[in-house]
C-alpha positions as CSV (number, residue, x, y, z in Angstrom):
1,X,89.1,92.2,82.6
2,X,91.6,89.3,83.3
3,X,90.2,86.7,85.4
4,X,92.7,85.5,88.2
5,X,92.6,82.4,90.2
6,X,91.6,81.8,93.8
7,X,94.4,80.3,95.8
8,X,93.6,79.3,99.5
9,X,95.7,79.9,102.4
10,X,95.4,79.1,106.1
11,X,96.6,80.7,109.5
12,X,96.4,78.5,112.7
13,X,98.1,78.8,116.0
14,X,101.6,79.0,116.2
15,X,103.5,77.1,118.9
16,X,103.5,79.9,121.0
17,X,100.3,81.9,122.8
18,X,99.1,84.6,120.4
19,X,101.3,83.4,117.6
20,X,100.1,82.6,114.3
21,X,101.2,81.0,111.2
22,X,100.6,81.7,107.6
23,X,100.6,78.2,105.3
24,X,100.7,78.0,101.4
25,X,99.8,74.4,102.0
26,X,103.3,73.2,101.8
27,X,105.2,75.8,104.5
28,X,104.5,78.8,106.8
29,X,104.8,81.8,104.3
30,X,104.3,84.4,107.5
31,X,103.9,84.4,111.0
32,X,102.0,86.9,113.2
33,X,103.0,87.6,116.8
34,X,100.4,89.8,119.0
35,X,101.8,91.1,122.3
36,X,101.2,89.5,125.5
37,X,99.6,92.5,127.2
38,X,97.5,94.2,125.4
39,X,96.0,93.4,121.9
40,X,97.1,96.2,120.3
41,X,100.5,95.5,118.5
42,X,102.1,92.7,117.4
43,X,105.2,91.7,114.7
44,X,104.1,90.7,111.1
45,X,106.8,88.6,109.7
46,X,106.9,87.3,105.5
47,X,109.9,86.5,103.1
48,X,109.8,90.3,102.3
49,X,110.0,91.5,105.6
50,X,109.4,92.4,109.3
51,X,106.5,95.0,109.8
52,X,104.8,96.1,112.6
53,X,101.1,95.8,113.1
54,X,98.9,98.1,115.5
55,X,95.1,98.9,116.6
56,X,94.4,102.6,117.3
57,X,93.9,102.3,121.1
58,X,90.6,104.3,120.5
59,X,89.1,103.1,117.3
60,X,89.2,99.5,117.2
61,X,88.5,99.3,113.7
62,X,91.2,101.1,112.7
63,X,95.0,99.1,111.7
64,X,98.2,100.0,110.5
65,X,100.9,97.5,109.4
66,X,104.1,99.0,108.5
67,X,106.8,101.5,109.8
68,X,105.2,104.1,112.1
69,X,104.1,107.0,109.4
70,X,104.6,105.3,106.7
71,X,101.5,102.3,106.8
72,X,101.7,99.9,103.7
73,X,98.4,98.4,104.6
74,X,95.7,100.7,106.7
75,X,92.2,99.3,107.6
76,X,90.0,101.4,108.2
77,X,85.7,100.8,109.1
78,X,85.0,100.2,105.6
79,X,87.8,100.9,103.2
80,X,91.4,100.4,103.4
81,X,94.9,101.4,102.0
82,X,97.1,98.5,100.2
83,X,100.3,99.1,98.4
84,X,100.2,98.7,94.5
85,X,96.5,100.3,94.3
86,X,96.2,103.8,94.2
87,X,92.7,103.9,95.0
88,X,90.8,103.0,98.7
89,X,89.6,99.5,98.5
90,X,86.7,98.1,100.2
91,X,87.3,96.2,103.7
92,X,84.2,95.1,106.0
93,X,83.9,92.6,109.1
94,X,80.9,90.5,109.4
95,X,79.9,88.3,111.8
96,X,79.7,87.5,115.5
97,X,82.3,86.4,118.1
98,X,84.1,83.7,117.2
99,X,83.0,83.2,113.2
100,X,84.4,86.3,111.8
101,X,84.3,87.1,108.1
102,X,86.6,90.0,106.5
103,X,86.7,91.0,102.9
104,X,89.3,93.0,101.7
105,X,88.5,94.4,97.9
106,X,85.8,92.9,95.9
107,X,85.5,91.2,92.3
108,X,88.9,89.7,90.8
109,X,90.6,91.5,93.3
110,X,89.8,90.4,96.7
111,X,90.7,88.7,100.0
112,X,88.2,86.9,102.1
113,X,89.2,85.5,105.1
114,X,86.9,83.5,107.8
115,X,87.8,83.0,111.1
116,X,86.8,80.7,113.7
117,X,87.5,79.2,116.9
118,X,87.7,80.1,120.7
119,X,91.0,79.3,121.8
120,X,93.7,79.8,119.6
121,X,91.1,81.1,116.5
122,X,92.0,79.9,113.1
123,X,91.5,81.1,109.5
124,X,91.1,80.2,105.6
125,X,91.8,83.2,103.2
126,X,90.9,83.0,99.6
127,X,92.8,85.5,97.5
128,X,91.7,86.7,94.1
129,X,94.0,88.4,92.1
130,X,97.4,89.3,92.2
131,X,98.3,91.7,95.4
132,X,101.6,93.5,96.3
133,X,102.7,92.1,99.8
134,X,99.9,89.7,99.8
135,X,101.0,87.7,102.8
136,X,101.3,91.1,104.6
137,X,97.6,92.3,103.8
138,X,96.2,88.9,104.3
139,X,98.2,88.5,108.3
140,X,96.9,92.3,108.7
141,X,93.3,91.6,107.8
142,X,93.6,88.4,110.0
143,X,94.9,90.9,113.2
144,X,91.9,93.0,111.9
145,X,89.8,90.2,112.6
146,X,91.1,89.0,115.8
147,X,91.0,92.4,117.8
148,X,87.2,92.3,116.8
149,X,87.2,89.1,118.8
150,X,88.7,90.2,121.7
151,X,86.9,93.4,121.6
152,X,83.7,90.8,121.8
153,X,85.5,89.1,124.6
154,X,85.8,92.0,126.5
155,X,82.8,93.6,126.1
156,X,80.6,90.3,127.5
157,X,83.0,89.8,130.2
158,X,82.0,93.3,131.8
């Protein structure tokens, strides 16, 4: 098997509440906006494209960024749908609060992601192997990630 290198991106705040910005340590490569109201949606936004990015109102877990019906990355509680593999690939969340862990794939093909921070939460992905919309998967597993904070939020605020 061919043996790919890790390359490190970050995502901090963006300049505006709930906005968040995707670095290659140069430039923003992507941006994530999450709507004001409710954290449920938001606009994914990379060279390739403009997606959409939701959380099933019900299951928290589960997160679709793409065109309604046609998902190009779907997270799911443990596995997860990313385009250029035809298989389901592993995806899990660990951790508490406000240090979050995700792990998309495993091996020479994976993205791990840690996320930390209160106010305006902030991550490092480390991406192994070479993934189709890879900015896309990597600001959708971050979304993943921060609607299990504010799921924490809520739940020890009631």
């Amino acid at each position: 098997m061919e043996h790919h290198a890790t390359r490190t991106l970050t995502i901090t705040p963006g300049g505006q509440r709930r906005t968040f910005l995707l670095n290659d340590g140069r430039e923003p490569v992507g941006s994530l906006a999450i709507a004001r109201s409710l954290t449920t949606r938001g606009e994914i936004r990379t060279p390739q494209g403009r997606w959409p990015v939701t959380r099933d109102a019900k299951e928290w877990f589960s997160v679709d960024a793409g065109d309604p019906g046609q998902s190009l990355v779907s997270l799911r509680r443990d596995e997860a749908t990313v385009p250029g593999i035809s298989t389901q690939v592993p995806w899990h969340i660990t951790g508490r609060f406000i240090h979050l862990h995700g792990q998309l794939g495993q091996g020479d093909h994976a993205i791990s992601l840690h996320a930390a921070g209160w106010r305006g939460p902030h991550a490092t992905a480390e991406i192994t192997g070479a993934w189709e919309h890879e900015h896309l998967a990597v600001l959708t597993c971050f979304f993943g990630l921060y609607c299990r904070r504010r799921r924490a939020i809520t739940l020890l605020s009631t």
